[in-house]
PDB file of N, H, CA, C and O in Angstrom:
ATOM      1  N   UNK A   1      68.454  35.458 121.647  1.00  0.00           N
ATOM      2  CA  UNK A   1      69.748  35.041 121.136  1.00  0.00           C
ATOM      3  C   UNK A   1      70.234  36.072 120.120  1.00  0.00           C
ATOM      4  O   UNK A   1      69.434  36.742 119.466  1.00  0.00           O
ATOM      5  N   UNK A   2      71.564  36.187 119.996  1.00  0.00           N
ATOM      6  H   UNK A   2      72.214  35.642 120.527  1.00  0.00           H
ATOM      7  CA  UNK A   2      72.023  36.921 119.092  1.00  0.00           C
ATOM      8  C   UNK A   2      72.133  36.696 117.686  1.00  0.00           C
ATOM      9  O   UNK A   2      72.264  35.497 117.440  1.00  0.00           O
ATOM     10  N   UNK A   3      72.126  37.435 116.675  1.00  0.00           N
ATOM     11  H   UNK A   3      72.021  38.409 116.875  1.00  0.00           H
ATOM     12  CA  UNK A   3      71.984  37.003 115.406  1.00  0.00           C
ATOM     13  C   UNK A   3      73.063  36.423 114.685  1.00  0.00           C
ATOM     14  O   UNK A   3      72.824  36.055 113.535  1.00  0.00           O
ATOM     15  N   UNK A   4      74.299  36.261 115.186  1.00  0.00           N
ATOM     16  H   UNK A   4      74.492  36.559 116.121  1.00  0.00           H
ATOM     17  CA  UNK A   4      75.714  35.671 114.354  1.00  0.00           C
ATOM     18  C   UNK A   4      75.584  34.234 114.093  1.00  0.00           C
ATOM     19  O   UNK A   4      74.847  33.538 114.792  1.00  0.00           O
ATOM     20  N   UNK A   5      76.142  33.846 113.297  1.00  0.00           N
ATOM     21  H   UNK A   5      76.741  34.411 112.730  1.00  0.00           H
ATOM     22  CA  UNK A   5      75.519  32.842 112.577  1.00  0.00           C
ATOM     23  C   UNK A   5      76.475  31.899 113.698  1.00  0.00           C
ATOM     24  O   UNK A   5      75.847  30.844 113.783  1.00  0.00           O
ATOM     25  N   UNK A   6      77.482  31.816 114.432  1.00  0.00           N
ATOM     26  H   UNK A   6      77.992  32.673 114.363  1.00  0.00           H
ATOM     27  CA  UNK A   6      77.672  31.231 115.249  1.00  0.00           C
ATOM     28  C   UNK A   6      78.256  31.720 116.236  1.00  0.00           C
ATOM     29  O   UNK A   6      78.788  32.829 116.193  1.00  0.00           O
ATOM     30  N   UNK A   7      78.237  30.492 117.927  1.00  0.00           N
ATOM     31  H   UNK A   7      77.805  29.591 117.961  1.00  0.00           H
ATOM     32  CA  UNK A   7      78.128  31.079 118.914  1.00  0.00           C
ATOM     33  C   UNK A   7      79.644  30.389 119.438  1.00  0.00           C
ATOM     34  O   UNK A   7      80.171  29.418 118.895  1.00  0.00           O
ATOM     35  N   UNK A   8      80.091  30.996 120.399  1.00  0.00           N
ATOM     36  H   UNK A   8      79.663  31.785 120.840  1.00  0.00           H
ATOM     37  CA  UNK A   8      81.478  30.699 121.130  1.00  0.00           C
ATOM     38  C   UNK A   8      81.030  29.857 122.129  1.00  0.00           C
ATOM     39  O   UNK A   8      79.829  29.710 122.358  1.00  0.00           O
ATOM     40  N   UNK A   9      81.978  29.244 122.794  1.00  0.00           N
ATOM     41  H   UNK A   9      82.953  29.363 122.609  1.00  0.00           H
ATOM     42  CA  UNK A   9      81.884  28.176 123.960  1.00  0.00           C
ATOM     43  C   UNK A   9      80.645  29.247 125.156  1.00  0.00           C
ATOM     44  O   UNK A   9      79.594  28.933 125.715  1.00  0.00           O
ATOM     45  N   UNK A  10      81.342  30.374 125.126  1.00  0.00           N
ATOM     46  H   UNK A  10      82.195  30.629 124.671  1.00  0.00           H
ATOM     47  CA  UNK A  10      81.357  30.914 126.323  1.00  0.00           C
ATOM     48  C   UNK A  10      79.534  31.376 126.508  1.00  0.00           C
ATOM     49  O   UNK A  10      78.789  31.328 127.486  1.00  0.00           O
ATOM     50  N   UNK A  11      79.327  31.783 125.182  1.00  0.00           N
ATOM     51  H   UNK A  11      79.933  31.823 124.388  1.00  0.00           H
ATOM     52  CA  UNK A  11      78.025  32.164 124.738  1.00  0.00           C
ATOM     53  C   UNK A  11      76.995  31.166 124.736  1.00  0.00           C
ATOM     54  O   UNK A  11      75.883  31.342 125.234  1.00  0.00           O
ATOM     55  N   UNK A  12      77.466  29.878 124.040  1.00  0.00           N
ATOM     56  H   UNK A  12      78.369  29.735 123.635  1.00  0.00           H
ATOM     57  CA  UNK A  12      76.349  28.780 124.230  1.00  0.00           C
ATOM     58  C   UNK A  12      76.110  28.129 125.591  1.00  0.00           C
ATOM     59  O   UNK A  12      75.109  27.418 125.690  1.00  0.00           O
ATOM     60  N   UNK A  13      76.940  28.291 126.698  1.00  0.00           N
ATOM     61  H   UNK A  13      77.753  28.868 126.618  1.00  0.00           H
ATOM     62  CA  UNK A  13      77.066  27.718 127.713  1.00  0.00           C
ATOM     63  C   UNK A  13      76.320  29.303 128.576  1.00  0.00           C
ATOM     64  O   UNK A  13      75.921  29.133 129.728  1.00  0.00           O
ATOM     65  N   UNK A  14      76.254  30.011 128.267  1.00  0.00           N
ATOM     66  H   UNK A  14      76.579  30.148 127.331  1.00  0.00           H
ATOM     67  CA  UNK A  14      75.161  30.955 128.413  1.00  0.00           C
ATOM     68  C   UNK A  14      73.736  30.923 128.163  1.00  0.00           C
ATOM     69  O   UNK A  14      72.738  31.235 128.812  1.00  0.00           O
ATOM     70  N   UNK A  15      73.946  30.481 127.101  1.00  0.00           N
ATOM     71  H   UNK A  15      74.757  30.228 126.574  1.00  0.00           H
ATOM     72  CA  UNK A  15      72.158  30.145 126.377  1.00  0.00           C
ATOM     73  C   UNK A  15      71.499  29.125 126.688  1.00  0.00           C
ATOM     74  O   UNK A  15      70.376  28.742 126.363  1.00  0.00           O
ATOM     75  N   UNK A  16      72.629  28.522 127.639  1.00  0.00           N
ATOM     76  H   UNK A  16      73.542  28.833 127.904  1.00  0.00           H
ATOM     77  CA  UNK A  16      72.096  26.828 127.851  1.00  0.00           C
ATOM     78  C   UNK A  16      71.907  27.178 129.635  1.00  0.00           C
ATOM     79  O   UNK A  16      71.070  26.447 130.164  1.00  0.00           O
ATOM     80  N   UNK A  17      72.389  27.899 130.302  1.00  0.00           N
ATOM     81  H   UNK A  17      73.069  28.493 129.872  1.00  0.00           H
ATOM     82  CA  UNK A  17      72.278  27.818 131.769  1.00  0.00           C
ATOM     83  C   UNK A  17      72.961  27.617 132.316  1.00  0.00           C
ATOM     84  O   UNK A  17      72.762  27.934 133.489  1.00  0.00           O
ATOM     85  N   UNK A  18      74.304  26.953 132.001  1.00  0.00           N
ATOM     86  H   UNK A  18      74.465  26.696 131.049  1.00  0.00           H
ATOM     87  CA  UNK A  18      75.716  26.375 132.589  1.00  0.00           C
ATOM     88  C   UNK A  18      76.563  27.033 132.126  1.00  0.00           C
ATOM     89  O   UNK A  18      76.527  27.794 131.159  1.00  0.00           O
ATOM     90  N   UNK A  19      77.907  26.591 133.248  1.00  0.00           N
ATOM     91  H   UNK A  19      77.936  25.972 134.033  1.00  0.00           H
ATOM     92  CA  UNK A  19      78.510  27.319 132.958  1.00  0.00           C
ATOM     93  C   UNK A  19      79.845  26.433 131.643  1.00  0.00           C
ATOM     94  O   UNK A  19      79.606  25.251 131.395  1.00  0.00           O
ATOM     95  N   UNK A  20      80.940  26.999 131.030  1.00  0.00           N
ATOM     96  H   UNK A  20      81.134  27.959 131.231  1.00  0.00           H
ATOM     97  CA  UNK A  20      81.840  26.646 129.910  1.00  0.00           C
ATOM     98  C   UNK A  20      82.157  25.293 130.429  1.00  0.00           C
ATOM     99  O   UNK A  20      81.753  24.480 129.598  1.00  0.00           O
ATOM    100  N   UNK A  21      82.729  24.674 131.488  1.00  0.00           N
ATOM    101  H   UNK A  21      83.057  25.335 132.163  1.00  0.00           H
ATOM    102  CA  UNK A  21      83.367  24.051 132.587  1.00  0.00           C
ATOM    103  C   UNK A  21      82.415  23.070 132.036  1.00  0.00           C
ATOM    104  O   UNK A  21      82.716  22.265 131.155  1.00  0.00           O
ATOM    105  N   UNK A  22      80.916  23.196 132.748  1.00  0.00           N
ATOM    106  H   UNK A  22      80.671  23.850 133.463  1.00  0.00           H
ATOM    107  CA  UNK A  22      80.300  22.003 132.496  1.00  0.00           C
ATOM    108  C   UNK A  22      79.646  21.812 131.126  1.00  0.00           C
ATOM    109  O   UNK A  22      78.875  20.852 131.133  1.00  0.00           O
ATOM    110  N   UNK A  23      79.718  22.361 130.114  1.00  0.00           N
ATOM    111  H   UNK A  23      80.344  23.140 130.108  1.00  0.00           H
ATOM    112  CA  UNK A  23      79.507  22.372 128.722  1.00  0.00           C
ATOM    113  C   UNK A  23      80.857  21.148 128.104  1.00  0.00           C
ATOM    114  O   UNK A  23      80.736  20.300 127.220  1.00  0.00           O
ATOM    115  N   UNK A  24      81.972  21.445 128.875  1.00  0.00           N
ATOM    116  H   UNK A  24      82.071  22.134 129.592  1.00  0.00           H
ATOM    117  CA  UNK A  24      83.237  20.606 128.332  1.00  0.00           C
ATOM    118  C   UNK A  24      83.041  19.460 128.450  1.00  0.00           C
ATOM    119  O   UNK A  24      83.138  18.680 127.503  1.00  0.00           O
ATOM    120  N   UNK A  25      82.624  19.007 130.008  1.00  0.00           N
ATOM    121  H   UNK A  25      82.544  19.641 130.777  1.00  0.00           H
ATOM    122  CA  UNK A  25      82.254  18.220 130.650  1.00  0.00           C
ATOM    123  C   UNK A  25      81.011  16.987 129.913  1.00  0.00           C
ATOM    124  O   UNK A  25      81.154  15.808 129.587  1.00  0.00           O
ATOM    125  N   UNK A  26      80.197  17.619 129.879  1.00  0.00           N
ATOM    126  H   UNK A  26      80.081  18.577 130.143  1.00  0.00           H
ATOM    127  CA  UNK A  26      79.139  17.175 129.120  1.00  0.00           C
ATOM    128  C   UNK A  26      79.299  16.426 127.488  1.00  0.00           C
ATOM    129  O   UNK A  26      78.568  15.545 127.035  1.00  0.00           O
ATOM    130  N   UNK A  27      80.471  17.074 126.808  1.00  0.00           N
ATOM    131  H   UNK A  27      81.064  17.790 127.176  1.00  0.00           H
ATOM    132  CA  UNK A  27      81.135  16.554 125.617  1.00  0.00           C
ATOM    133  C   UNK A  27      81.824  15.377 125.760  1.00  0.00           C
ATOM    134  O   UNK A  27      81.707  14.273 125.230  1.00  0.00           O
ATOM    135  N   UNK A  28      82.449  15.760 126.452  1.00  0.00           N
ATOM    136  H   UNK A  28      82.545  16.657 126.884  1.00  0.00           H
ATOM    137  CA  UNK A  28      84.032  14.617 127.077  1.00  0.00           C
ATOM    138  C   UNK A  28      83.118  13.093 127.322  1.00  0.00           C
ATOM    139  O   UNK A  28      83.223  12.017 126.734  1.00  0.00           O
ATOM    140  N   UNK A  29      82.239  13.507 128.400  1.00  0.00           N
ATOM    141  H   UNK A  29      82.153  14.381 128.878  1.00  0.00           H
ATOM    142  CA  UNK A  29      81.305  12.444 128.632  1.00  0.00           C
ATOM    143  C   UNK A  29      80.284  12.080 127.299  1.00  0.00           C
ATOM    144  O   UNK A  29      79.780  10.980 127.526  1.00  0.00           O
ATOM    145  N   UNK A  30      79.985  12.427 126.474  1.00  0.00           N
ATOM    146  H   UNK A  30      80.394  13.321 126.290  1.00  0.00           H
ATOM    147  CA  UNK A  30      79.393  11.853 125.591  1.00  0.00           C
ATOM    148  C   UNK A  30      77.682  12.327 125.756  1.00  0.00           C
ATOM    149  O   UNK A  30      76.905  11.898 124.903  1.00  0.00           O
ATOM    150  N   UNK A  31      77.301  12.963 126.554  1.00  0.00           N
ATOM    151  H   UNK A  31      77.932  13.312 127.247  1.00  0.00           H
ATOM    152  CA  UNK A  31      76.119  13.195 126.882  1.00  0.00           C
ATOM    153  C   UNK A  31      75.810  14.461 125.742  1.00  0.00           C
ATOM    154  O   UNK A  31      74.725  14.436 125.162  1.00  0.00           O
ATOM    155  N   UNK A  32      76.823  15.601 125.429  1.00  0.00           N
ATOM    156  H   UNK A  32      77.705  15.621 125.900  1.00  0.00           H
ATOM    157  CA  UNK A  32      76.340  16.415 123.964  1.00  0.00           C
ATOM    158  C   UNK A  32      77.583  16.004 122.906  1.00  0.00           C
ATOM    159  O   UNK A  32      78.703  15.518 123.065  1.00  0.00           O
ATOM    160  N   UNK A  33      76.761  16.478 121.682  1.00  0.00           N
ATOM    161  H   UNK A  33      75.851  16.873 121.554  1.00  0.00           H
ATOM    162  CA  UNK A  33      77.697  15.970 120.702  1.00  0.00           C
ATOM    163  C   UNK A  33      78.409  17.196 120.724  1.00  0.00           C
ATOM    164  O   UNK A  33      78.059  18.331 121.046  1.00  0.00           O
ATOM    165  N   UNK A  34      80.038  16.489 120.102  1.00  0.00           N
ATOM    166  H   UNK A  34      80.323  15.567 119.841  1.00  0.00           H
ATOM    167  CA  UNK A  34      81.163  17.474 120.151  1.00  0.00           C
ATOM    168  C   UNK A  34      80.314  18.443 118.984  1.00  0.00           C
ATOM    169  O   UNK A  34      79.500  18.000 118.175  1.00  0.00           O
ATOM    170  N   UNK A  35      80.739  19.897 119.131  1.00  0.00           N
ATOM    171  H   UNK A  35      81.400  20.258 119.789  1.00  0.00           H
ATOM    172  CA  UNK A  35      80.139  21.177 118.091  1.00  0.00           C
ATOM    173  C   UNK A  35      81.568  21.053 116.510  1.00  0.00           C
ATOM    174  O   UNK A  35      82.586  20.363 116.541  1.00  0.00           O
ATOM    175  N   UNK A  36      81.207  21.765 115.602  1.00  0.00           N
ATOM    176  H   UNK A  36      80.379  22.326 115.576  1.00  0.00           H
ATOM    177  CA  UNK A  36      82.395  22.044 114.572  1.00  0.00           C
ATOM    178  C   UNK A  36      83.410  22.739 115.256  1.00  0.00           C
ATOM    179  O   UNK A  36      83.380  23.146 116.418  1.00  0.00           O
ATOM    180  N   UNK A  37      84.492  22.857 114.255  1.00  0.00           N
ATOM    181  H   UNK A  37      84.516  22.526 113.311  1.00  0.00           H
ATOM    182  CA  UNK A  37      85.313  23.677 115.057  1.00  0.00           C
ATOM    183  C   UNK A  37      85.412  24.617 113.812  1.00  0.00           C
ATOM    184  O   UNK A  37      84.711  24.516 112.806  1.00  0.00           O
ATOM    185  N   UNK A  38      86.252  25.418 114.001  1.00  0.00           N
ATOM    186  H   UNK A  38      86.822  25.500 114.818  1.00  0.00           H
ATOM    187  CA  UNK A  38      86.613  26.719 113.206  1.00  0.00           C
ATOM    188  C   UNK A  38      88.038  26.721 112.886  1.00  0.00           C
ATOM    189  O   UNK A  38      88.979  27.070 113.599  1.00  0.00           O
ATOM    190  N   UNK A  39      88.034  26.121 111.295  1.00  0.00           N
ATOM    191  H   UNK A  39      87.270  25.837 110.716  1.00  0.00           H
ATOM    192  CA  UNK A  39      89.033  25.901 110.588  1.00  0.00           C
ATOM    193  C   UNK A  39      90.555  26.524 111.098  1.00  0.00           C
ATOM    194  O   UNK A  39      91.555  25.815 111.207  1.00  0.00           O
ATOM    195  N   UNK A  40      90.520  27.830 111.353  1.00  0.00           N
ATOM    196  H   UNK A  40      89.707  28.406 111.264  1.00  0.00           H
ATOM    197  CA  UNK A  40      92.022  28.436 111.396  1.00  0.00           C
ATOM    198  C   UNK A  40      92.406  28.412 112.928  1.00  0.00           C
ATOM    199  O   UNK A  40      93.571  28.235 113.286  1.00  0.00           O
ATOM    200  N   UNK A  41      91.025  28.660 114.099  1.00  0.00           N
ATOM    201  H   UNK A  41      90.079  28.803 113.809  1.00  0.00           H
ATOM    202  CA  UNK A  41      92.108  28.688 115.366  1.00  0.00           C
ATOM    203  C   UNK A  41      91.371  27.828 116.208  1.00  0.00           C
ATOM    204  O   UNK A  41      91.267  28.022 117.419  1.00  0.00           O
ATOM    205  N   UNK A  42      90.597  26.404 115.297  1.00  0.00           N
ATOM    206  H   UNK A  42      90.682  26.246 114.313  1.00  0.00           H
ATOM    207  CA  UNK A  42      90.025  25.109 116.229  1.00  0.00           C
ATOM    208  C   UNK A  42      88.992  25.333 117.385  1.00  0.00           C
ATOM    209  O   UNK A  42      88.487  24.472 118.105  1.00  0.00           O
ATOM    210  N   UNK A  43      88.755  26.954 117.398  1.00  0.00           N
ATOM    211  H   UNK A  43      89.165  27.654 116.813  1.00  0.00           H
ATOM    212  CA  UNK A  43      87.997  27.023 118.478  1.00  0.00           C
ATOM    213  C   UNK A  43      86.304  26.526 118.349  1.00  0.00           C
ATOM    214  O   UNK A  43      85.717  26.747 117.290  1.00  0.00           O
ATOM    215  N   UNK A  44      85.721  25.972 119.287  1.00  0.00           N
ATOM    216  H   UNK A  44      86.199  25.792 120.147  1.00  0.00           H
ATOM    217  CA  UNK A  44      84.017  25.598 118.944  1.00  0.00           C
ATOM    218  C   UNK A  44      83.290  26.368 118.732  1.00  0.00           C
ATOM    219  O   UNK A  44      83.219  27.396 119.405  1.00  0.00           O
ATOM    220  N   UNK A  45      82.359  26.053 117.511  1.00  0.00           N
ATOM    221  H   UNK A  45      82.417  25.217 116.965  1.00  0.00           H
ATOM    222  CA  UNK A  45      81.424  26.955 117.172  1.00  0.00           C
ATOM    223  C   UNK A  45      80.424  26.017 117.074  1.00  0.00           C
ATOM    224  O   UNK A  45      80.517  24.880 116.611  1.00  0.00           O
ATOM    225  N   UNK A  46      79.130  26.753 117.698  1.00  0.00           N
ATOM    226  H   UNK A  46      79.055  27.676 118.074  1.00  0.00           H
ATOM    227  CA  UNK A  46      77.937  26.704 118.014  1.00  0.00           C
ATOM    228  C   UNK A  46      76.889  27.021 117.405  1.00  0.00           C
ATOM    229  O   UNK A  46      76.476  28.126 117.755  1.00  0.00           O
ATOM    230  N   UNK A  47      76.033  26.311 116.327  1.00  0.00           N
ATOM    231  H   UNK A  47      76.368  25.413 116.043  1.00  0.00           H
ATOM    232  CA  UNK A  47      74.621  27.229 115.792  1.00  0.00           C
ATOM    233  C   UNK A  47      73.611  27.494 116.497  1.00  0.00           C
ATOM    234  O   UNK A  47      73.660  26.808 117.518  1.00  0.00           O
ATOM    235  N   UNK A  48      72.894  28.014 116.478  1.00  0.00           N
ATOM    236  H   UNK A  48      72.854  28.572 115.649  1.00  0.00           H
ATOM    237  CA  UNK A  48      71.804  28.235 116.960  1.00  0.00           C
ATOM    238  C   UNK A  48      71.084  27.056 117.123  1.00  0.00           C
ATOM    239  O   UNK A  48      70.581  26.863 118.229  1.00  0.00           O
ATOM    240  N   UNK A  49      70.854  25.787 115.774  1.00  0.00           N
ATOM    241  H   UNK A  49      71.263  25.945 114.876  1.00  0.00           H
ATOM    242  CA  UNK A  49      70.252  24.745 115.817  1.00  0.00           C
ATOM    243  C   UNK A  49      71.071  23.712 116.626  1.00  0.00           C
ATOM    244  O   UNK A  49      70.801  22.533 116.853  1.00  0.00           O
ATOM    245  N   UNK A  50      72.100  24.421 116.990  1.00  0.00           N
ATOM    246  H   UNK A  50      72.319  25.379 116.806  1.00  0.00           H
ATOM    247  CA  UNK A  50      72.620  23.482 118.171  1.00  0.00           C
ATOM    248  C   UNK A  50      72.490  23.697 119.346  1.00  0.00           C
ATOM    249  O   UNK A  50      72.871  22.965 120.259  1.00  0.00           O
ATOM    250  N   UNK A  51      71.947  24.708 119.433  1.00  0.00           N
ATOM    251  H   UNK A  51      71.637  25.302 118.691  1.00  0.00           H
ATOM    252  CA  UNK A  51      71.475  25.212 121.240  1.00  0.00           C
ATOM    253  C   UNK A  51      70.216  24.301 121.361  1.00  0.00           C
ATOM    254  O   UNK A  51      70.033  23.530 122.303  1.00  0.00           O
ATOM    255  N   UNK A  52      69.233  24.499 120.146  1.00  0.00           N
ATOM    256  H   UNK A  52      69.381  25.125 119.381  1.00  0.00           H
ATOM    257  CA  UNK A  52      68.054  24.227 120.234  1.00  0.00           C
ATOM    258  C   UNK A  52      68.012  22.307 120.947  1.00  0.00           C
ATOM    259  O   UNK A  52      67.535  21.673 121.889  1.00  0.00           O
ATOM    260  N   UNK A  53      68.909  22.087 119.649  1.00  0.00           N
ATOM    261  H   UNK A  53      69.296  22.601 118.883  1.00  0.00           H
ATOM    262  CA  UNK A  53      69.312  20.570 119.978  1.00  0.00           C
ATOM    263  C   UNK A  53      69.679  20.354 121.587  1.00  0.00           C
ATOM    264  O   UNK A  53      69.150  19.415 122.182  1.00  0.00           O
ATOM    265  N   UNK A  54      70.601  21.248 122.276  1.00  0.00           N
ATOM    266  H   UNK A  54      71.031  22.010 121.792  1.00  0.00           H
ATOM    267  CA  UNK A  54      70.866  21.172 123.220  1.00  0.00           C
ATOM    268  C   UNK A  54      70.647  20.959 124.598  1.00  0.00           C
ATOM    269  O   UNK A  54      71.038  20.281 125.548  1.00  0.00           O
ATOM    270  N   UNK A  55      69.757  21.936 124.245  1.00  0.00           N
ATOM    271  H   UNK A  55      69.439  22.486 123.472  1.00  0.00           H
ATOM    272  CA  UNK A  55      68.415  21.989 125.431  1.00  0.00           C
ATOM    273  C   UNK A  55      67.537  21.302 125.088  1.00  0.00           C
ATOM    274  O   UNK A  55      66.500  21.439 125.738  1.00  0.00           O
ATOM    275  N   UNK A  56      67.529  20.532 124.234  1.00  0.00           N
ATOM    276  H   UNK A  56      68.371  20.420 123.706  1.00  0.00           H
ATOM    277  CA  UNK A  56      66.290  19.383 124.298  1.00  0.00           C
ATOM    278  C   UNK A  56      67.077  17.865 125.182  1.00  0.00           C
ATOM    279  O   UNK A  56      66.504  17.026 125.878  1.00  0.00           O
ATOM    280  N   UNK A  57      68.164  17.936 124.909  1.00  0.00           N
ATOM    281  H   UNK A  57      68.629  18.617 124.344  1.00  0.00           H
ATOM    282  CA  UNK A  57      68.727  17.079 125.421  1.00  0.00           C
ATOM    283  C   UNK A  57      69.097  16.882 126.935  1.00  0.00           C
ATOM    284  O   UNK A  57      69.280  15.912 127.670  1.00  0.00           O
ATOM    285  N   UNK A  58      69.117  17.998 127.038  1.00  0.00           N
ATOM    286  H   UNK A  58      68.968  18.786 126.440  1.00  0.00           H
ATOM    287  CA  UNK A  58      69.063  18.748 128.663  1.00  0.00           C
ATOM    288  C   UNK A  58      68.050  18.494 129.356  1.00  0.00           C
ATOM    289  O   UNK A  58      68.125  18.070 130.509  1.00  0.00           O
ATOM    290  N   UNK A  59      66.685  18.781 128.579  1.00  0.00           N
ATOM    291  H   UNK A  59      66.624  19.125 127.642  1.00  0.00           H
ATOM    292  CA  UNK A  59      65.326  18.278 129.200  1.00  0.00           C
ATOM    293  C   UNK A  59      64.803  16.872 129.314  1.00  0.00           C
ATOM    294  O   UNK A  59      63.984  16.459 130.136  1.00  0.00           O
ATOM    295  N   UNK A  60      65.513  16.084 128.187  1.00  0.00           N
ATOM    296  H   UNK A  60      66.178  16.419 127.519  1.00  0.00           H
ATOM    297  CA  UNK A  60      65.710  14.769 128.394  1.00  0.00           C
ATOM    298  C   UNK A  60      66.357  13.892 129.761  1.00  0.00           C
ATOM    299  O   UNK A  60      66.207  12.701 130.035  1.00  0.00           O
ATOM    300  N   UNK A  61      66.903  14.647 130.280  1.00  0.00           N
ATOM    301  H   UNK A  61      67.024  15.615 130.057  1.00  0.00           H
ATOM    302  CA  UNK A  61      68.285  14.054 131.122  1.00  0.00           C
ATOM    303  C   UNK A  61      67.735  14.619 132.662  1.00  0.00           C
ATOM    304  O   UNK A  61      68.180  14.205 133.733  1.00  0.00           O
ATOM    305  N   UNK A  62      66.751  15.575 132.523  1.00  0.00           N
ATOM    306  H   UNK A  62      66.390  15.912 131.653  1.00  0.00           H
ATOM    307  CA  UNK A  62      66.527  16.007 133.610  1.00  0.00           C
ATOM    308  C   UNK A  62      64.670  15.459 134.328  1.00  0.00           C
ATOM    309  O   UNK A  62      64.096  15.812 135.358  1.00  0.00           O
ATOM    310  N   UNK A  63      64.196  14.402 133.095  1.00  0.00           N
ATOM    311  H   UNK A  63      64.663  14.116 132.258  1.00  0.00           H
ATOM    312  CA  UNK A  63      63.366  14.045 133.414  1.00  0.00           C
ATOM    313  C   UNK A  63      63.355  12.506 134.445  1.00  0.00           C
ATOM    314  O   UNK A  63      62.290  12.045 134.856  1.00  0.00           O
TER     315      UNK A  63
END
């Protein structure tokens, strides 16, 4: 993973295996929690401890 302290839609839906589409998807439905957004242009930002979170939840769902 890269070192910026946070990640874009496009990037975490990279780190996770899916693609942006079903990252949205997955919110909307309630299955991940919505991420922060970024005060000036609302776009989602992603920590690292939210990937981690992520993919645990992923492995949950796939058992």
């Amino acid at each position: 993973m890269i070192n910026n302290k946070f990640l874009t839609i496009e990037r975490a839906a990279q780190e996770l295996g899916i693609s942006k589409q079903t990252l949205y998807r997955y919110e909307k439905k309630g299955v991940f929690p919505k991420p922060q957004r970024n005060a000036i242009n609302r776009w989602r930002q992603y920590t690292h401890e939210d990937i981690v979170k992520l993919k645990e939840i992923m492995r949950g769902h796939s058992e």
